[in-house]
py3Dmol code that shows the C-alpha trace and the ligand (Angstrom):
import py3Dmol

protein = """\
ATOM      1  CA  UNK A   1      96.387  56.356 150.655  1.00  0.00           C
ATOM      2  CA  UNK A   2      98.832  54.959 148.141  1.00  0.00           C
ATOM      3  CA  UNK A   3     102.523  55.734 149.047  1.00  0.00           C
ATOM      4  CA  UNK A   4     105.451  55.325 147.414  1.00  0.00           C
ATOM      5  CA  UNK A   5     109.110  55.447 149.043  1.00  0.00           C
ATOM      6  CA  UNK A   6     112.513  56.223 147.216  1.00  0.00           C
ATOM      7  CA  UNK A   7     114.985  54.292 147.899  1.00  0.00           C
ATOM      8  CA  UNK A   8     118.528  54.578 147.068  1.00  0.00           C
ATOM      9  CA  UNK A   9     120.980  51.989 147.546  1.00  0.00           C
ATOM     10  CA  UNK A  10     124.203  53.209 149.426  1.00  0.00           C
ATOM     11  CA  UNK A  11     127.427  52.033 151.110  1.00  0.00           C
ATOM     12  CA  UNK A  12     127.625  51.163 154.413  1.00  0.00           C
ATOM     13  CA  UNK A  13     128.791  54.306 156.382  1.00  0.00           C
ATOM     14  CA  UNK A  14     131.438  52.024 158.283  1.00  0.00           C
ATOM     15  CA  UNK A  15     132.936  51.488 154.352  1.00  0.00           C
ATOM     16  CA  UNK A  16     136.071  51.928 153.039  1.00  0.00           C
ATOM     17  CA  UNK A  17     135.740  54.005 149.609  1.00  0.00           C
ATOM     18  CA  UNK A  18     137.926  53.298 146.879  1.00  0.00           C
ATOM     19  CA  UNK A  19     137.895  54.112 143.432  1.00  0.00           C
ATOM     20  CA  UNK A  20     139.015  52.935 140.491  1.00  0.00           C
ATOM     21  CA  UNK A  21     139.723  53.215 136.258  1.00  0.00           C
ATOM     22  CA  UNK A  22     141.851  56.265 137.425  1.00  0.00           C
ATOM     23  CA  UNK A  23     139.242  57.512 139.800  1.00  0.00           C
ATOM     24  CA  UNK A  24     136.075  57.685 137.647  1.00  0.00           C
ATOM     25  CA  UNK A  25     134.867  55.097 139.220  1.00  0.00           C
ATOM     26  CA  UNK A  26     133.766  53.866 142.753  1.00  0.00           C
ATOM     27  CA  UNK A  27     134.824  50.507 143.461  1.00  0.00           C
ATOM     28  CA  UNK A  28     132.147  48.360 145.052  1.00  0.00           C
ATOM     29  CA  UNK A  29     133.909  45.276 145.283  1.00  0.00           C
ATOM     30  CA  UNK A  30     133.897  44.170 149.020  1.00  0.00           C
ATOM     31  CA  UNK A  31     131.510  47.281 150.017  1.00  0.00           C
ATOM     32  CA  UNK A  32     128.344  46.517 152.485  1.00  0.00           C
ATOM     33  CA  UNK A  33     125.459  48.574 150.895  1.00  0.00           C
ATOM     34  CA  UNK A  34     122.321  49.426 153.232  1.00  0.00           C
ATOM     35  CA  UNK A  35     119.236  51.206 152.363  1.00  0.00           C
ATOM     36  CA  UNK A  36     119.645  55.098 152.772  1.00  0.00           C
ATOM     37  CA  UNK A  37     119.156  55.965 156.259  1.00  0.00           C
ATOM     38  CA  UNK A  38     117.143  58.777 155.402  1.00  0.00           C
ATOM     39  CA  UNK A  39     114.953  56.360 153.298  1.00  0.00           C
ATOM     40  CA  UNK A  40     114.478  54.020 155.739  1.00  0.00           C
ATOM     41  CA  UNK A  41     113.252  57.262 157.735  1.00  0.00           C
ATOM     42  CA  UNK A  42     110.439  57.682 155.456  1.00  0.00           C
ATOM     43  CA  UNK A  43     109.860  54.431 154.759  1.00  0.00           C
ATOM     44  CA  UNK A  44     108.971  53.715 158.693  1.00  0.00           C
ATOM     45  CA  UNK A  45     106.517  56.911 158.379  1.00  0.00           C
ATOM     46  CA  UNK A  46     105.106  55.100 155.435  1.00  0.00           C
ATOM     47  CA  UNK A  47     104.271  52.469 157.542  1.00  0.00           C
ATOM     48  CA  UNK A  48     103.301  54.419 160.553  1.00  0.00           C
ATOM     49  CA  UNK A  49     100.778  55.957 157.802  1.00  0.00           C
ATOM     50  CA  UNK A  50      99.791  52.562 156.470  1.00  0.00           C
ATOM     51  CA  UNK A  51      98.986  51.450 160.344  1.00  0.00           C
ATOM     52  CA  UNK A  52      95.192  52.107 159.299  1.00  0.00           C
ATOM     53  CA  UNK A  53      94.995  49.447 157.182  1.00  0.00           C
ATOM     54  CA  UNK A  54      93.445  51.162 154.146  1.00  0.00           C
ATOM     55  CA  UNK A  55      96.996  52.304 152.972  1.00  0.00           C
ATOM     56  CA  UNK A  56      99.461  50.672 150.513  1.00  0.00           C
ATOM     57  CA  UNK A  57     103.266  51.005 150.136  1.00  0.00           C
ATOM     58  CA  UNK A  58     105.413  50.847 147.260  1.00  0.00           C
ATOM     59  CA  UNK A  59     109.207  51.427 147.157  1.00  0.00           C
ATOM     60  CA  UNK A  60     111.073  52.482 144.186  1.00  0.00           C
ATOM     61  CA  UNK A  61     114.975  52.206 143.418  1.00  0.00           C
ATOM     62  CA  UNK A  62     116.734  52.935 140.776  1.00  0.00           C
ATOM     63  CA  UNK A  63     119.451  50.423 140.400  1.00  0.00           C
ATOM     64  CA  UNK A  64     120.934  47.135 138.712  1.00  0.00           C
ATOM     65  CA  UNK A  65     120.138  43.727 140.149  1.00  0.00           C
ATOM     66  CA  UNK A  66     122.713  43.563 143.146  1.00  0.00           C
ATOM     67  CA  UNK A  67     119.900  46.653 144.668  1.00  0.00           C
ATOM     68  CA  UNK A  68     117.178  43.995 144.600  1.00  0.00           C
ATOM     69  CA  UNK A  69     118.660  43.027 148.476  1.00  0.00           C
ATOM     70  CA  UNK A  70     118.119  46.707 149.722  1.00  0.00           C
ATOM     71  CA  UNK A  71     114.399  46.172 148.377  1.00  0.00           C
ATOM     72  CA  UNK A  72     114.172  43.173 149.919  1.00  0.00           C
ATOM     73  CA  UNK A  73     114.643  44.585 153.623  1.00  0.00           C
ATOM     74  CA  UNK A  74     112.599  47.218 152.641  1.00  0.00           C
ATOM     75  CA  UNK A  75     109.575  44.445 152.019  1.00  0.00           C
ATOM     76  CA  UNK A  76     110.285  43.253 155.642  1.00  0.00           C
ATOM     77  CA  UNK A  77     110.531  46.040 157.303  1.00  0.00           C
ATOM     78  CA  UNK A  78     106.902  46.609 156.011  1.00  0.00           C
ATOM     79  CA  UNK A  79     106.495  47.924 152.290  1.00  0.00           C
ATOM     80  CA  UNK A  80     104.062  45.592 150.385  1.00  0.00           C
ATOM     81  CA  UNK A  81     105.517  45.727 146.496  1.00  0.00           C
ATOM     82  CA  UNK A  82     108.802  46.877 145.591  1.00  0.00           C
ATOM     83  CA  UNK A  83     110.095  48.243 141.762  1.00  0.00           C
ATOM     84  CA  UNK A  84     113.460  48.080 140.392  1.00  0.00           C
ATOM     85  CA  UNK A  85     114.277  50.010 137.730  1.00  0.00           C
ATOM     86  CA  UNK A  86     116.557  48.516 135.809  1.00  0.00           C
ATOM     87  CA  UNK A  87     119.799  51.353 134.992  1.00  0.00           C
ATOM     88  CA  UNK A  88     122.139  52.692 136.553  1.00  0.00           C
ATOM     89  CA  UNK A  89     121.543  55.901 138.126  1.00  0.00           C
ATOM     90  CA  UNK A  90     123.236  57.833 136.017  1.00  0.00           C
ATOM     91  CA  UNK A  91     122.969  61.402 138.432  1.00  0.00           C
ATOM     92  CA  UNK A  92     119.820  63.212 139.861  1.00  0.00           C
ATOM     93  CA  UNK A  93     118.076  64.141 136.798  1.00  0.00           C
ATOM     94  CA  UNK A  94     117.855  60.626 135.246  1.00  0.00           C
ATOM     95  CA  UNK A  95     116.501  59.367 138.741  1.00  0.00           C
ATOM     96  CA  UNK A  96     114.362  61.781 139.274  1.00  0.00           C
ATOM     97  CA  UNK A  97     112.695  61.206 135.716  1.00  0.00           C
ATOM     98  CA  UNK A  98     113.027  57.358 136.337  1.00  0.00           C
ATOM     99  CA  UNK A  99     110.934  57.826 139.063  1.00  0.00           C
ATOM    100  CA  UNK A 100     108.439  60.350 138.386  1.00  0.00           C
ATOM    101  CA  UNK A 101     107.583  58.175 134.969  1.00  0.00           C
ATOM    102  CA  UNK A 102     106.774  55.577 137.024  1.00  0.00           C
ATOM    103  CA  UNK A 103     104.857  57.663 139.513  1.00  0.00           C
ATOM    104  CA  UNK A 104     103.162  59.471 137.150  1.00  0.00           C
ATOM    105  CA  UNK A 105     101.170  56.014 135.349  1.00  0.00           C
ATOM    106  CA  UNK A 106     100.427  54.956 138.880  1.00  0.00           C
ATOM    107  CA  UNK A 107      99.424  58.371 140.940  1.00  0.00           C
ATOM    108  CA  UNK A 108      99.937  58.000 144.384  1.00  0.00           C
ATOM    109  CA  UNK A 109      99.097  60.207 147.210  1.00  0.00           C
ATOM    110  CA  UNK A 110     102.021  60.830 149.197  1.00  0.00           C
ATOM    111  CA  UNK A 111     105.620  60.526 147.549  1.00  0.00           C
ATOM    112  CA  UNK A 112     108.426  60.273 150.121  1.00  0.00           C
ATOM    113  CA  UNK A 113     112.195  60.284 149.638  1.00  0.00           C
ATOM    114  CA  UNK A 114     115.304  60.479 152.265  1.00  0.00           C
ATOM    115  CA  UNK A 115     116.529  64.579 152.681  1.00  0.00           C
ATOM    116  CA  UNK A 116     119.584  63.103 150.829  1.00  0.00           C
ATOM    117  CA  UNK A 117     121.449  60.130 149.784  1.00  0.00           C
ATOM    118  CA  UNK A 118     124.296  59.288 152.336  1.00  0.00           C
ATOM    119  CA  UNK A 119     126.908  58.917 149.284  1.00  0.00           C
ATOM    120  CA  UNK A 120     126.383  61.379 146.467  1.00  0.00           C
ATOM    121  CA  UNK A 121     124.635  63.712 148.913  1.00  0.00           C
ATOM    122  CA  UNK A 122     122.651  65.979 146.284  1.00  0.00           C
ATOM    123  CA  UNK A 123     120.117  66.531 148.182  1.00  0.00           C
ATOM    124  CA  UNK A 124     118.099  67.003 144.516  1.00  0.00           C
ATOM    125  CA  UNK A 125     115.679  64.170 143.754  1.00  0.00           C
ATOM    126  CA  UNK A 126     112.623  65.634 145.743  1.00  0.00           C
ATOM    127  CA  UNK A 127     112.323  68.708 144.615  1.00  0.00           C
ATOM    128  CA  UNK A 128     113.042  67.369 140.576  1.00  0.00           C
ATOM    129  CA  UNK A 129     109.955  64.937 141.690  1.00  0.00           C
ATOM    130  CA  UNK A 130     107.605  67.814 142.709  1.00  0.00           C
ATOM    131  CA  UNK A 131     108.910  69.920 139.276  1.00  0.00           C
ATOM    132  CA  UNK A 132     108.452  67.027 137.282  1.00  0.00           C
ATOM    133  CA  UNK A 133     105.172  65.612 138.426  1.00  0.00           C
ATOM    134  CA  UNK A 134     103.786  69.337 139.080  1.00  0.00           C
ATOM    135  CA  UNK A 135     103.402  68.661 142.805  1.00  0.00           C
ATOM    136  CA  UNK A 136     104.243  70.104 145.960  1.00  0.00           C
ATOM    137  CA  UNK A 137     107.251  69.164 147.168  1.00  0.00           C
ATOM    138  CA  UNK A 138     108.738  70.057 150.824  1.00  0.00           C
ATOM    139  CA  UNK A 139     112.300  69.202 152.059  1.00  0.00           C
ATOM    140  CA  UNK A 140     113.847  68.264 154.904  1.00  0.00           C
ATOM    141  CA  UNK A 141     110.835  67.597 156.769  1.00  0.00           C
ATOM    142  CA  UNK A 142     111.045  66.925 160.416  1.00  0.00           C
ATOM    143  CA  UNK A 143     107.687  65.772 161.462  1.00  0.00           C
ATOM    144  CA  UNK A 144     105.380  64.796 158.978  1.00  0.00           C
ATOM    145  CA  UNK A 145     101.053  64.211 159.896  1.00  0.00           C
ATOM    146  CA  UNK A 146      98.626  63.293 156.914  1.00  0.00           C
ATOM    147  CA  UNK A 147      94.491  64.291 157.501  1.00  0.00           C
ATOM    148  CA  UNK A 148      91.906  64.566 155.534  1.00  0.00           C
ATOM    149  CA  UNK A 149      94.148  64.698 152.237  1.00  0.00           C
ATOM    150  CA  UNK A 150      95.757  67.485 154.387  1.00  0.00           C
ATOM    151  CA  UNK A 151      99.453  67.212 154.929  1.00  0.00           C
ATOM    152  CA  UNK A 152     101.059  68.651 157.936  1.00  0.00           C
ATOM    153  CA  UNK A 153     105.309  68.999 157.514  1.00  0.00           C
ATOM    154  CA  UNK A 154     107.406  71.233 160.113  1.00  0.00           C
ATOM    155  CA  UNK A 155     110.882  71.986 158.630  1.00  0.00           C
ATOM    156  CA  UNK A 156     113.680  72.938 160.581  1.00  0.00           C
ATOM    157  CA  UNK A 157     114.837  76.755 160.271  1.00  0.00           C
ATOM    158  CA  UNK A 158     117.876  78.736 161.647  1.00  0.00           C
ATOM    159  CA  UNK A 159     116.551  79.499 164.992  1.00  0.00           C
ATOM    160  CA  UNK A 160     112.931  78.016 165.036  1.00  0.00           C
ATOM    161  CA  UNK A 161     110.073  76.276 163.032  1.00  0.00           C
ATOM    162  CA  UNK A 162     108.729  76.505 160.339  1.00  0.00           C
ATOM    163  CA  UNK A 163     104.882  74.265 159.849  1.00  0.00           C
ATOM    164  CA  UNK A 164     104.074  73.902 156.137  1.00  0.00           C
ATOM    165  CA  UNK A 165     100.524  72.445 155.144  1.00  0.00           C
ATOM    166  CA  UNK A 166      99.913  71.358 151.788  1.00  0.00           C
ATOM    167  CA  UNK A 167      97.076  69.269 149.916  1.00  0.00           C
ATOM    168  CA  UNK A 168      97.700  65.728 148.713  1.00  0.00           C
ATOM    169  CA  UNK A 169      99.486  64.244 146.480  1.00  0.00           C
ATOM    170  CA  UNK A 170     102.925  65.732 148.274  1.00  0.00           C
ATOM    171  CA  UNK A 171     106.390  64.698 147.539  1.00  0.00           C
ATOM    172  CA  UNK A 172     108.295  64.949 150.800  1.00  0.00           C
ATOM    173  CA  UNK A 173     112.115  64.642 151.433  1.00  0.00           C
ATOM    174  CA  UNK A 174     112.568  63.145 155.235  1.00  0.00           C
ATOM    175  CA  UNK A 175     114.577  63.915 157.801  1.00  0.00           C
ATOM    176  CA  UNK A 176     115.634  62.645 161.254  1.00  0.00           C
ATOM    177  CA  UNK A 177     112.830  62.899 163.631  1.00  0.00           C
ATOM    178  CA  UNK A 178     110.134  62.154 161.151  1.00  0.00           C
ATOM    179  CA  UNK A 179     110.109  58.426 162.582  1.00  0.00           C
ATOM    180  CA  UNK A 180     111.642  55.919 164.615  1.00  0.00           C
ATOM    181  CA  UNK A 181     113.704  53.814 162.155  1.00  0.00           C
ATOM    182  CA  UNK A 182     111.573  49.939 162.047  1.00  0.00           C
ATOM    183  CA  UNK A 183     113.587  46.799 162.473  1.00  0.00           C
ATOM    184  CA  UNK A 184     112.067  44.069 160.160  1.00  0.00           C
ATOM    185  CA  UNK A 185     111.001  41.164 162.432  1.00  0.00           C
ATOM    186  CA  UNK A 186     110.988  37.570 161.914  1.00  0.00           C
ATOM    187  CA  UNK A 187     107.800  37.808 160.187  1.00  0.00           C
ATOM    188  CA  UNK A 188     108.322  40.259 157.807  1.00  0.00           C
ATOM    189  CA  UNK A 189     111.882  38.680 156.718  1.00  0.00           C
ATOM    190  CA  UNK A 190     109.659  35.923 155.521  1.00  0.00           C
ATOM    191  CA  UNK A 191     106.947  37.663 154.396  1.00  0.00           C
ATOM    192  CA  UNK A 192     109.675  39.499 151.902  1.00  0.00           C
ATOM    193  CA  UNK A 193     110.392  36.555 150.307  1.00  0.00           C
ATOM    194  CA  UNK A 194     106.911  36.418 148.882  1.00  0.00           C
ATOM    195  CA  UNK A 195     106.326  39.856 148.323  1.00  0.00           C
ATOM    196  CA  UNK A 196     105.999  41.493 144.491  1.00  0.00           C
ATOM    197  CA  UNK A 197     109.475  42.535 143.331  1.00  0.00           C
ATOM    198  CA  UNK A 198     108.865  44.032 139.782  1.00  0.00           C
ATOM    199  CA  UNK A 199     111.449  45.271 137.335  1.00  0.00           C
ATOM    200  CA  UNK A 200     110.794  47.716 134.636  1.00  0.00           C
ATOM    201  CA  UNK A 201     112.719  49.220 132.201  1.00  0.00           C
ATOM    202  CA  UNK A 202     114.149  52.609 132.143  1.00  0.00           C
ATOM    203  CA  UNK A 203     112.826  55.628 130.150  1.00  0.00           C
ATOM    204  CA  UNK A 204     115.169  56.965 127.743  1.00  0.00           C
ATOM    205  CA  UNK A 205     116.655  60.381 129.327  1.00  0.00           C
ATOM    206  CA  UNK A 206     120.328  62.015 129.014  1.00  0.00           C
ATOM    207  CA  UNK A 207     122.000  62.766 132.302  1.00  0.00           C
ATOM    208  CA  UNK A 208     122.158  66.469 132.640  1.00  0.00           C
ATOM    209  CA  UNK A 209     125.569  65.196 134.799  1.00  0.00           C
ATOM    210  CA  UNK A 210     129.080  63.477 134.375  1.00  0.00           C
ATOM    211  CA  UNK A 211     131.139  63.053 136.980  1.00  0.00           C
ATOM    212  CA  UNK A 212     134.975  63.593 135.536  1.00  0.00           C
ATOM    213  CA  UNK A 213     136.683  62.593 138.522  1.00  0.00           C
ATOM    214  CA  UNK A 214     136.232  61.430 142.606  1.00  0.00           C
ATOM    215  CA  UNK A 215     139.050  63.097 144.844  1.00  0.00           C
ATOM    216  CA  UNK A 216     139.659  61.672 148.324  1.00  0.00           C
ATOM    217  CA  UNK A 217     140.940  63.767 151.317  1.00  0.00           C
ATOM    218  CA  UNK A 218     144.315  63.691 151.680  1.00  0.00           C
ATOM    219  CA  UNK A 219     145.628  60.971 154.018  1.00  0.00           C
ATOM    220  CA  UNK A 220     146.063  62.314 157.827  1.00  0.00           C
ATOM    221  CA  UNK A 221     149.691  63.028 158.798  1.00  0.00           C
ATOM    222  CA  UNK A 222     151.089  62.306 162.308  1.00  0.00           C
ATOM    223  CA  UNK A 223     149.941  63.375 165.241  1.00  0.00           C
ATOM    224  CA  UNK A 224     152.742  65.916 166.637  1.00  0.00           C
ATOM    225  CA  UNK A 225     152.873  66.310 170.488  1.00  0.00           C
ATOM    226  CA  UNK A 226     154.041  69.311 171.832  1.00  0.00           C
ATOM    227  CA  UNK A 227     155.484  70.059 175.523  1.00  0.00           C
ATOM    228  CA  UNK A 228     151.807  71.241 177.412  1.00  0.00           C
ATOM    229  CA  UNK A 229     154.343  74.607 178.654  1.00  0.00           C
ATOM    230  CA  UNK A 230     155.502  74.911 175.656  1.00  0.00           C
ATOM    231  CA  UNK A 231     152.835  77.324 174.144  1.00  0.00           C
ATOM    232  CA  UNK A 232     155.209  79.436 171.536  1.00  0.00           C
ATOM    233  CA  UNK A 233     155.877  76.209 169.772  1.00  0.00           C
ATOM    234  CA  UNK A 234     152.056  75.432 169.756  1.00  0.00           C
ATOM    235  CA  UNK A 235     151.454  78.262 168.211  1.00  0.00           C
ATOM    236  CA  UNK A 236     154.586  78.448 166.028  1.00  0.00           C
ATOM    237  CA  UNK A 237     153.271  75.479 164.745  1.00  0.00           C
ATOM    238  CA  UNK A 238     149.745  76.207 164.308  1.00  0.00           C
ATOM    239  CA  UNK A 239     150.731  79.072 162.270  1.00  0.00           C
ATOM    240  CA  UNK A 240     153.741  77.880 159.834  1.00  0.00           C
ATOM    241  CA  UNK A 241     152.236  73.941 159.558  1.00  0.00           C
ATOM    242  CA  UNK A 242     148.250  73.755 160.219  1.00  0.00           C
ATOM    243  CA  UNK A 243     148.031  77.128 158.840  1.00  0.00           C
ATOM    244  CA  UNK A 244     144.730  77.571 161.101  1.00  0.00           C
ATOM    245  CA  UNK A 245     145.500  80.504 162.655  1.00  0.00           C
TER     246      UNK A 245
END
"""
ligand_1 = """\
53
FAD
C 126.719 52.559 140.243
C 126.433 54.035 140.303
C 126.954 54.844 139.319
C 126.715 56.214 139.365
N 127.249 56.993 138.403
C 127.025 58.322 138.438
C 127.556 59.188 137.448
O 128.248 58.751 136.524
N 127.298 60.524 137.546
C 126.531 61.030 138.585
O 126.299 62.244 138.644
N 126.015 60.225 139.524
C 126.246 58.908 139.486
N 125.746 58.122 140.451
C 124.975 58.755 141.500
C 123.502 58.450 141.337
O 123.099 58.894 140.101
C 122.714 59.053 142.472
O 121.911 58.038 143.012
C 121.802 60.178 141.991
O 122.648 61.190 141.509
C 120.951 60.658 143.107
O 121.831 60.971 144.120
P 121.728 62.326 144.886
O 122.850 62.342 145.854
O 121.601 63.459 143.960
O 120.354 62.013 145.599
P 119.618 62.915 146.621
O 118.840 63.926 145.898
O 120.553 63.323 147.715
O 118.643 61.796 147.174
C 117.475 62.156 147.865
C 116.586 60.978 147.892
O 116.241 60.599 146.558
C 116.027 59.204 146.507
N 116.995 58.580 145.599
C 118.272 58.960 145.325
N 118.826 58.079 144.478
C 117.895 57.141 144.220
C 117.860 55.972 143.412
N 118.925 55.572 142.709
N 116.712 55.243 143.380
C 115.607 55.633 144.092
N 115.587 56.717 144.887
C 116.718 57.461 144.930
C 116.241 58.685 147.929
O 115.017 58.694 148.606
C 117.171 59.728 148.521
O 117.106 59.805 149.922
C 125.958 56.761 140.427
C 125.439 55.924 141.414
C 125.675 54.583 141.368
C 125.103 53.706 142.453
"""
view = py3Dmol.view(width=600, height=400)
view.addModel(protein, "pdb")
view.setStyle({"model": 0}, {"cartoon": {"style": "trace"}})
view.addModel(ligand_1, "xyz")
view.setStyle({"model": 1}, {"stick": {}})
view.zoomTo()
view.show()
């Protein structure tokens, strides 16, 4: 089975975000970036999948050169070739296209992203994949079983289950639960070294997207303590200040 994992390249959750050119734009400089946690989800199914030995796995980002270090871990924590392609992601619809051009002159079996990318959160790429590629394309997936060409996905409703089965080639957005997140080993650090890292360049598509301007919460004021007796105030003060109740 060939497989091929989306990766996105995000900031460390444990980041401070800052933005700047009068907040169009996020300011990376000093900012940790990790692989996805949701990709690295379906990456470690991909390599649960590849444990038969008859499987490849190729991730994909979409990214300049400072994402070739999330590709990297991804080669040790098991993938065997990696592809950059070389843009910035402009929004969804460029990455999705960036991706499914790729996918589409190399067909592969089972297409797996995260359910969503921890910092722009669209929660879109998947399903643009499946529209773009004509394929099936399931979100969200919880557990995730591949026989016979026959996938096996159960999503998460309100209140129960719900079991999907679809025929290969699938594009599936992961969730938590799909697999246990894989630490690269000792090994596979070094093995990544040696590993096929190959850039292309991007297909010419317009963002459908622009973002105009990022917005951050305003900053928490002080904490106010109030007498534990003294409920009127509590709720004086719920009402006129918090404005909660
Ligand atoms: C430097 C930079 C500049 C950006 N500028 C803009 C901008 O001007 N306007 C705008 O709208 N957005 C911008 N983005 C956001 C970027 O385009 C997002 O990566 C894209 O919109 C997809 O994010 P999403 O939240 O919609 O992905 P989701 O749909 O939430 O992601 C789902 C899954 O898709 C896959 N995926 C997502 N992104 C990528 C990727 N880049 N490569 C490979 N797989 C991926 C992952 O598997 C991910 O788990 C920028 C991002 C960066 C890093």
């Amino acid at each position: 089975m060939k497989i091929l994992v989306c990766i996105s390249h995000v900031p460390d959750t444990t980041s401070k975000i800052t933005f700047t050119n009068d907040n169009t734009t996020f300011n990376t400089a000093g900012v940790q970036f990790i692989i996805n946690p949701y990709d690295e989800i379906a990456l470690s199914k991909a390599v649960d999948l590849a444990a038969d030995g008859a499987s490849s796995i190729t991730v994909i980002t979409v990214g300049d050169a400072s994402t070739e270090a999330t590709l990297r871990k991804a080669l040790a924590i098991g993938a065997d070739s990696a592809v950059r392609v070389d843009a910035q992601p402009l929004d969804a619809w460029f990455v999705a296209n960036q991706i499914a051009a790729y996918a589409r002159a190399n067909s592969f079996d089972l297409i797996l992203t995260g359910r969503e990318s921890i910092d722009y959160n669209g929660g879109q790429v998947a399903g643009m994949l499946g529209e773009l590629l004509g394929l099936p394309s399931v979100s969200i997936a919880k557990s995730l079983s591949v026989e016979n060409g026959q996938a096996r996905v159960e999503r998460e409703i309100e209140g129960g289950k719900e079991i999907i089965t679809a025929s290969l080639p699938l594009v599936a957005g992961t969730a938590e639960g799909v697999a246990e997140p894989k630490i690269a080993n000792m090994r596979g650090i070094m093995s990544a070294r040696t590993k096929p890292l190959e850039v292309i360049a991007p297909i010419a598509v317009e963002p459908l997207t622009k973002i105009e301007v990022y917005d951050t919460p305003p900053a928490r004021g002080n904490v106010k303590l109030i007498d534990e007796n003294n409920i009127d105030e509590l709720v004086h003060l719920l009402h006129t200040e918090a404005k909660v109740i």
